[in-house]
C-alpha positions as a printed Julia matrix, in Angstrom:
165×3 Matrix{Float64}:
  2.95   17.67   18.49
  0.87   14.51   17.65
  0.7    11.73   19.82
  2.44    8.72   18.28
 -0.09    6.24   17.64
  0.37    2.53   19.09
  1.11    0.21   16.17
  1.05   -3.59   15.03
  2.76   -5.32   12.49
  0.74   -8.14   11.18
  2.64  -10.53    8.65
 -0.77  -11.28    6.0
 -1.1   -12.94    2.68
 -0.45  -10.83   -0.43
 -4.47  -10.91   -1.27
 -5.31   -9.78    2.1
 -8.29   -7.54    1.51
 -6.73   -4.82    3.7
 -3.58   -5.43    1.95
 -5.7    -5.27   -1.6
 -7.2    -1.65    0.13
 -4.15    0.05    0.51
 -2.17   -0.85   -2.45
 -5.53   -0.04   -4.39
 -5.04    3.85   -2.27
 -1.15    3.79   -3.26
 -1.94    3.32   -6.96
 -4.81    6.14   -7.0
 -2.66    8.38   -5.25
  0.49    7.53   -7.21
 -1.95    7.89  -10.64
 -2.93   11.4    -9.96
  1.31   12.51   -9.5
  1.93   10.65  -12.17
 -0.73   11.29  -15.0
  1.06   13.87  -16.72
  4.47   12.03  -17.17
  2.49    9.62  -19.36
  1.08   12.69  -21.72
  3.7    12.74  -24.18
  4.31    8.48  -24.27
  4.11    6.71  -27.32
  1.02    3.77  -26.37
  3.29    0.87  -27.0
  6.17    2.53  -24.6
  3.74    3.08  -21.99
  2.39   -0.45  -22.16
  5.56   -1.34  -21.71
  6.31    1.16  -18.71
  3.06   -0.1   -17.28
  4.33   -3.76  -17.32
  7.56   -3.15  -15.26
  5.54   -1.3   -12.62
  3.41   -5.23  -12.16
  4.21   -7.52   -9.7
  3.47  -10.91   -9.87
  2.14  -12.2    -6.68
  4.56  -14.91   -6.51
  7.72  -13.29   -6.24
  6.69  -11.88   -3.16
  7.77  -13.18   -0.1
  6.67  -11.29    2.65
  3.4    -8.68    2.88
  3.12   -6.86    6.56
  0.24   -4.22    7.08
  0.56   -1.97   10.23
 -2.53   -1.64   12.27
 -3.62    1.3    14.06
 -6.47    0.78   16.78
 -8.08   -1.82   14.4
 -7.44   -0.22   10.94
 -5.14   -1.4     8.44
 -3.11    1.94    7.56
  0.42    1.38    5.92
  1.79   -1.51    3.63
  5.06   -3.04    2.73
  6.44   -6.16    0.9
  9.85   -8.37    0.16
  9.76   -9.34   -3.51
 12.73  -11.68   -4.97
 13.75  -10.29   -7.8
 16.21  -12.4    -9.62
 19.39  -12.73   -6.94
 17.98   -9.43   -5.44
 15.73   -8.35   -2.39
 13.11   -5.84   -3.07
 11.35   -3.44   -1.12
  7.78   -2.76   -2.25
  4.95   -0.69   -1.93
  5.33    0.62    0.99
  2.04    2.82    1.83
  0.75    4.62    4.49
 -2.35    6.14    4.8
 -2.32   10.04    4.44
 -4.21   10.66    7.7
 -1.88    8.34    9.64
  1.56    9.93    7.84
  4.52   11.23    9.9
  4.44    8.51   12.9
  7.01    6.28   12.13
  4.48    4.12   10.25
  6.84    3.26    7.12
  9.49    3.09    9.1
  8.54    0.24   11.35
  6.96   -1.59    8.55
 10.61   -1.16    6.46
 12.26   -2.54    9.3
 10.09   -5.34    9.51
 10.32   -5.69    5.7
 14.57   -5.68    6.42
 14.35   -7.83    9.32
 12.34  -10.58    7.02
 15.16  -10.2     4.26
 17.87  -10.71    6.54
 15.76  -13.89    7.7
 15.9   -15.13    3.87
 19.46  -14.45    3.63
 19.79  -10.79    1.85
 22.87   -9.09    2.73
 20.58   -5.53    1.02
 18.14   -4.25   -0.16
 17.05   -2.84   -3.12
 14.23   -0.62   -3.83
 12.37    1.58   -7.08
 10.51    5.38   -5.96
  9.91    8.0    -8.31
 10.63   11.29   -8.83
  7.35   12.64   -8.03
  7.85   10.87   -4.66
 10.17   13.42   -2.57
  9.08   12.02    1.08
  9.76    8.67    0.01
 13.44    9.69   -0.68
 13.38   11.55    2.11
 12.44    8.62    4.32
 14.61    6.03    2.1
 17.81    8.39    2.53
 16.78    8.94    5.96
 17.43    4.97    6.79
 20.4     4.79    5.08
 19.53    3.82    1.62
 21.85    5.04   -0.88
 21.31    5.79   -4.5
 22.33    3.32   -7.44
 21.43    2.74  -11.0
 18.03    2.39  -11.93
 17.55   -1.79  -12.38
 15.42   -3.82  -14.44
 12.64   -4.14  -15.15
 12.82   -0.22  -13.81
 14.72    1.04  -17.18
 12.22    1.49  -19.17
 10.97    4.0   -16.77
 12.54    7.61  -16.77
 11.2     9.09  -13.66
 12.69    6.34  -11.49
 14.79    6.5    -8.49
 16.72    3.6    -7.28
 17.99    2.94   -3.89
 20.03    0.12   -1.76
 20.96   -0.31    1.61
 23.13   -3.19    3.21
 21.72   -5.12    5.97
 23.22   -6.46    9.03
 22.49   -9.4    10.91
């Protein structure tokens, strides 16, 4: 069994370069299980798609980053989406997977929702993701209706879980 690595959360700006790094990993990764859902898409549609999968920068209200003996290796965000609290991008580095990574940077991610008053938490995965479910249903998230701007997006998987205070 692997030792469990020691780990920081760091609270950082959305356009922290390490942030920018592993976001910039999720989306390669996430391309290459995804490029074949977009092979039969009309161009328009896909535009379209590709539009409710962007975030702007100022709807998010919290961006942690775990650390690992120096190096930046997961991700996670709270975005305010309309009356909702949203989970985002939570990342963590393939060679740094199955340590409770994601996990403590969710929590962090809850405990900063609670902190702006969300009573839960919403969140969008795909079905190409099965870990991420795993891990999401793991923690209690339950599944609910896929949300706007998510919709327009057939492969997605939608999630919530109540908080406590």
């Amino acid at each position: 069994m692997a030792e469990t690595p020691s780990i920081t959360i760091e609270s950082v700006a959305w356009d922290d370069p390490r942030a920018v790094a592993l976001r910039a990993a999720m989306d390669e990764e996430m391309g290459a299980r995804y490029a074949s859902a977009w092979n039969d898409w009309d161009p328009s549609a896909a535009e379209v798609a590709q539009r409710a999968l962007t975030l702007d920068p100022r709807d998010i209200r919290a961006t942690f980053l775990a650390v690992v003996d120096g190096e930046a290796v997961g991700h996670a965000a709270l975005r305010r989406l309309g009356d909702e609290w949203e989970l985002k991008r939570v990342v963590t580095l393939p060679s740094h997977r199955g340590h409770g990574i994601s996990k403590s940077l969710i929590a962090e991610v809850e405990a900063a929702a609670v902190t702006e008053g969300a009573t839960r938490l919403i969140l969008q995965t795909g079905d190409r993701q099965p870990e991420a479910v795993r891990l999401y249903e793991w923690l209690g998230y339950t599944p609910i209706p896929i949300y706007p701007p998510y919709d327009v997006l057939p492969m997605s998987l939608c999630y919530a879980r109540v908080l406590t205070r």
